[in-house]
C-alpha distance (Angstrom), angle and dihedral (degrees) to the residues before:
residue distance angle dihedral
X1 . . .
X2 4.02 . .
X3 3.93 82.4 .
X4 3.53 85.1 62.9
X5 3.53 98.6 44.4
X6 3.59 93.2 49.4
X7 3.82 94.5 51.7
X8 3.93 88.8 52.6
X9 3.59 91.2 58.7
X10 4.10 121.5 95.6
X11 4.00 117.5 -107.6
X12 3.56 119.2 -108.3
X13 4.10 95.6 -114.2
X14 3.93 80.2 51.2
X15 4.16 90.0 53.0
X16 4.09 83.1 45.8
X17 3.56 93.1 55.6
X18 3.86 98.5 51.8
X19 3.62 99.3 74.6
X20 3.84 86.4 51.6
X21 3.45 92.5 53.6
X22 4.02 93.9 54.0
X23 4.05 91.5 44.0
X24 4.04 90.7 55.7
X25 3.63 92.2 43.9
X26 4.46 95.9 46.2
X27 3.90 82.4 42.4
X28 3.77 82.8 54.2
X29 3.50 95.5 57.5
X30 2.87 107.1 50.1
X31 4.49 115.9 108.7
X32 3.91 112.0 -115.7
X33 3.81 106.6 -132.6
X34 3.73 109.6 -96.3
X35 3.79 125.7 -110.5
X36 3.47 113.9 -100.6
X37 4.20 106.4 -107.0
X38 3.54 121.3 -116.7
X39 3.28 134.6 -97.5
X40 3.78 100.9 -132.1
X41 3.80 85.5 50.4
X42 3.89 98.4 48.3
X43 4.03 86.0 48.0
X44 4.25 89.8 55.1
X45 3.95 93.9 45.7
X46 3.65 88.9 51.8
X47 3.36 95.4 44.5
X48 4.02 90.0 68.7
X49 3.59 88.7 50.2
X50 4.38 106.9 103.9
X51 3.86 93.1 -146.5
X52 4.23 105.3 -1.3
X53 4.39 86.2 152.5
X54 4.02 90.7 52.2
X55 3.60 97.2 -128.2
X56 3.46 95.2 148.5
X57 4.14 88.1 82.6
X58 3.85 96.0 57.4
X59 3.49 95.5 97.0
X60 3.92 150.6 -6.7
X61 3.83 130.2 -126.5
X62 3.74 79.2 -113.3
X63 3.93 87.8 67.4
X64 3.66 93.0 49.0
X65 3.94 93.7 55.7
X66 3.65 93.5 44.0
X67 3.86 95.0 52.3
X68 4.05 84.3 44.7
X69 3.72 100.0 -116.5
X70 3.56 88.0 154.3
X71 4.07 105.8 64.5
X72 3.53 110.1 94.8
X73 3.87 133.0 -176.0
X74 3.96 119.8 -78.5
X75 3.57 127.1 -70.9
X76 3.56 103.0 -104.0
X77 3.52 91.8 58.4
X78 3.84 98.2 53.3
X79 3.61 115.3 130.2
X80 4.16 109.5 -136.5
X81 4.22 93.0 -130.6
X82 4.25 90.5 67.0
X83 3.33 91.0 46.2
X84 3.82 91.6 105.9
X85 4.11 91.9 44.5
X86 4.54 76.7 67.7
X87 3.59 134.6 114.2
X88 3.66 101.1 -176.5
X89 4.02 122.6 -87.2
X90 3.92 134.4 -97.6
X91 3.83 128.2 -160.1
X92 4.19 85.8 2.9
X93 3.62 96.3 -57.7
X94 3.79 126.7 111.2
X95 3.84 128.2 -119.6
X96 3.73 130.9 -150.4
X97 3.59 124.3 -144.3
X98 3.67 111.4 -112.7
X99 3.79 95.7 -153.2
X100 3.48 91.2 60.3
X101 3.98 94.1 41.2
X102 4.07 85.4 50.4
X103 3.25 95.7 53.1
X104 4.12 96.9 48.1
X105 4.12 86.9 47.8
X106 3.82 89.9 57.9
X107 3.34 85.6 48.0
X108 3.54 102.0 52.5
X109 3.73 94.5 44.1
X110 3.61 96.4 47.6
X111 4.00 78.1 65.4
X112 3.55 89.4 43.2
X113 3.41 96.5 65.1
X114 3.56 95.1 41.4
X115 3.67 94.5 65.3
X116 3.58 95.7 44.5
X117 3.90 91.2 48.1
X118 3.80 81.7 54.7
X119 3.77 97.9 54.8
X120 3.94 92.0 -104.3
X121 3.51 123.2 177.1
X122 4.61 97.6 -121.5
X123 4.10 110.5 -161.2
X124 3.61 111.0 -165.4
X125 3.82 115.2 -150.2
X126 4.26 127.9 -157.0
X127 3.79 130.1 157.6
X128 3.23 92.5 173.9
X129 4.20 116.3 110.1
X130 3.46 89.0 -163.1
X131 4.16 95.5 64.0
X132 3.64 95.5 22.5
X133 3.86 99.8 116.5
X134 3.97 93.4 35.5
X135 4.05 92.4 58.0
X136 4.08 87.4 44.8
X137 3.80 91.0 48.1
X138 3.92 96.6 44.4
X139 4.23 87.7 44.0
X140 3.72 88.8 57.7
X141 3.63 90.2 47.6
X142 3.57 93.8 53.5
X143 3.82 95.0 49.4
X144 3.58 92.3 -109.7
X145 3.62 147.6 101.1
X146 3.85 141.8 -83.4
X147 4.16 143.7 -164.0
X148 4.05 115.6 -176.2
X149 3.67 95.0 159.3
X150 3.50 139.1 73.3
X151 3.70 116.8 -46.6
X152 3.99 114.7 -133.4
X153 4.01 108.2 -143.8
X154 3.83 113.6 -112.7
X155 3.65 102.8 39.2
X156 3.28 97.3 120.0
X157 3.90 105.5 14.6
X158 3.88 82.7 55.0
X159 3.35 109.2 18.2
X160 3.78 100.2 141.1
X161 4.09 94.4 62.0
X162 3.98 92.3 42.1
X163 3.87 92.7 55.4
X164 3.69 99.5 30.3
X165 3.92 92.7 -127.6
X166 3.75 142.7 60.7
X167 3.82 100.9 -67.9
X168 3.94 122.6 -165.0
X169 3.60 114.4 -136.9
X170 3.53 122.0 -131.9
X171 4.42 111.7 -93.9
X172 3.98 94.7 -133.8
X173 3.85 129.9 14.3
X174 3.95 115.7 -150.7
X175 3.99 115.9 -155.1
X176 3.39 111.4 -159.0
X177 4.24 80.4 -176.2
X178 3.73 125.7 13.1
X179 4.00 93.1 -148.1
X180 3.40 142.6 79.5
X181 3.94 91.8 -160.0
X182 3.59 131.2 -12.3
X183 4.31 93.0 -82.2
X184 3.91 98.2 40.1
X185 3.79 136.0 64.3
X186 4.13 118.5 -122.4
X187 4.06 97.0 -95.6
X188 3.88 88.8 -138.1
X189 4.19 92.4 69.9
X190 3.64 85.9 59.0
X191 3.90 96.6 47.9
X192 3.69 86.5 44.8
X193 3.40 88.4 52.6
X194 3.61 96.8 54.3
X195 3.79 102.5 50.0
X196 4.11 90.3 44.2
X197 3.76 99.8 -111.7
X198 3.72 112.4 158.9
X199 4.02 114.2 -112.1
X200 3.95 139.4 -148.8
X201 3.39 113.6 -167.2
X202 3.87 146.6 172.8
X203 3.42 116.6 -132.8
X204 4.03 124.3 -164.5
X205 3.67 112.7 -166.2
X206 4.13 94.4 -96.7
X207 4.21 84.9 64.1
X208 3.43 137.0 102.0
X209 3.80 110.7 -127.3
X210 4.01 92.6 176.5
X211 4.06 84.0 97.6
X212 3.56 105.2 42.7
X213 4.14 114.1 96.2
X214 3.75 89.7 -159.6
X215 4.22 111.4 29.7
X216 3.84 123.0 -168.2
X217 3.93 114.3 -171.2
X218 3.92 107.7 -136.9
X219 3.39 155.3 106.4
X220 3.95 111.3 -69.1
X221 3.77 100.1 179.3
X222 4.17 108.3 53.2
X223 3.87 103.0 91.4
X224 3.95 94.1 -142.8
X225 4.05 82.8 60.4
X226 3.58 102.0 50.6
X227 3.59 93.8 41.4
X228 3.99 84.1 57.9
X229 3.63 89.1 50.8
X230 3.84 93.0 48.4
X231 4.29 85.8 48.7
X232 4.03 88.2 58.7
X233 3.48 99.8 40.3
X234 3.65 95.4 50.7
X235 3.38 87.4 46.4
X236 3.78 102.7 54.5
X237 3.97 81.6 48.9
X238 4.01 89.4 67.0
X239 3.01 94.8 43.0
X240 3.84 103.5 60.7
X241 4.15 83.9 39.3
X242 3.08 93.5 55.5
X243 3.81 95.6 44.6
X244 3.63 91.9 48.5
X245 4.13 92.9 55.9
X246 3.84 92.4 42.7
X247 4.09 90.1 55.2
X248 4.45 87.7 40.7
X249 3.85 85.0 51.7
X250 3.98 83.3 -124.9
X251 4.31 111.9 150.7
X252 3.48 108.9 -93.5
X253 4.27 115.8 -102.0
X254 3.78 113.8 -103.5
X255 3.96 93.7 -127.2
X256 3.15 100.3 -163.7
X257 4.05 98.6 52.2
X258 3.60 84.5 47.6
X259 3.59 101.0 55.9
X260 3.69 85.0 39.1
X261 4.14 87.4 59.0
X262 4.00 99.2 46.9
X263 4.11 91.1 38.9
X264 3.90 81.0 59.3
X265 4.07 96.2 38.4
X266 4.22 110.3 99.6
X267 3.24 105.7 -110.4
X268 4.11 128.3 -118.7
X269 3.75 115.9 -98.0
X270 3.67 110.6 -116.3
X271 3.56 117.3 -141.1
């Protein structure tokens, strides 16, 4: 009987062994740490996201009508191709419709923030005297660059001959105004045009929207409206920056320090 009992019992290399057995199979289990994703992937998947930066939250209809987005020029100066941006017109001046000027402004910040996320170059355009320093100061802020005076013909179309090196041309141009006076057309949309670089633009009822990749129907000449466009913009710019450095793993920018530095940097002449 103990004979028996004894022989049913495991060996001693077999009572070794166990422990072995459990430490290969917890090292089994446990997860390998996961290879960060890459970038070129992250930027496709959010690319099929409708509003992945939020950007529909930056502002109401309610903003728009208190910042008087919606007073356009007169009627005799309408041009025929915004006529569909219109609400009707009171006193002899036209009105846009907001719901259709909302919707275009989410639009064109959606792609906004896009670019920046994707390390774009952002040119911010203004030929207006009046808003000249705000669009400068709100560029810097954003990180990004400015021209509010007049625009010499061939700096883009033939950029490598005016600057005497291989130039890289900006990956969105923002026009807070599409004219250079109330007859002609900014000369930069057309250039833009012509070498394929994606535009936003805002349109007053006296534009032409025809060249503009990314229209927003508005008015481009009250300050408290421009200044609202300048907020959203800037602020569709941080948020794709700081989107793309939280997916790197890079430290987040201290804004405000930085907009502190490039309010006090001297700025570039402009020729």
């Amino acid at each position: 009987m103990f004979r028996k009992t004894f022989n049913s019992l495991p060996h001693f290399r077999q009572l070794c062994a166990l422990p072995a057995r459990l430490q290969n199979t917890q090292a089994a289990q446990v997860p390998t740490p996961a290879e960060p994703e890459d970038i070129d992937v992250i930027e496709q998947r959010i690319l099929k996201h409708p509003d992945y930066f939020q950007v529909h939250n930056l502002f109401t209809v309610r903003d728009l009508f208190n910042a008087r987005v919606h007073y356009g020029h007169k009627e005799g100066s309408l041009d025929d191709r915004m006529r569909p941006y219109l609400y009707g017109s009171r006193l002899g001046h036209l009105i846009f419709d907001l719901d259709k000027t909302a919707a275009h402004l989410r639009d064109a910040l959606n792609v906004v923030a896009h670019i920046a996320f994707r390390d774009g170059i952002i040119l911010f355009f203004n030929r207006n005297a009046l808003n000249a320093h705000l669009v400068e100061q709100k560029a810097m802020e954003a990180g990004e660059f400015s021209h509010t005076r007049f625009w010499r013909g061939g700096i883009f179309t033939n950029a490598n001959v005016q600057f005497h090196a291989v130039t890289r041309l900006p990956d969105l141009c923002i026009f807070l105004n599409t004219q250079n006076n109330v007859l002609a057309q900014h000369t930069a949309v057309r250039d833009a045009a012509k070498m394929a670089i994606p535009t936003v633009g805002i349109v007053d009822s006296n534009c032409n929207p025809n060249l503009i990749t990314y229209p927003v129907p508005g008015n481009d000449d009250s300050p408290a409206a421009v200044e609202l466009y300048c907020n959203l913009f800037k602020e569709a710019i941080w948020r794709g920056k700081r989107k793309r450095r939280e997916l790197l793993g890079l430290p987040p920018l201290d804004e405000a320090q930085f907009k502190a530095s490039r309010s006090r940097a001297p700025k570039a002449s402009q020729s």
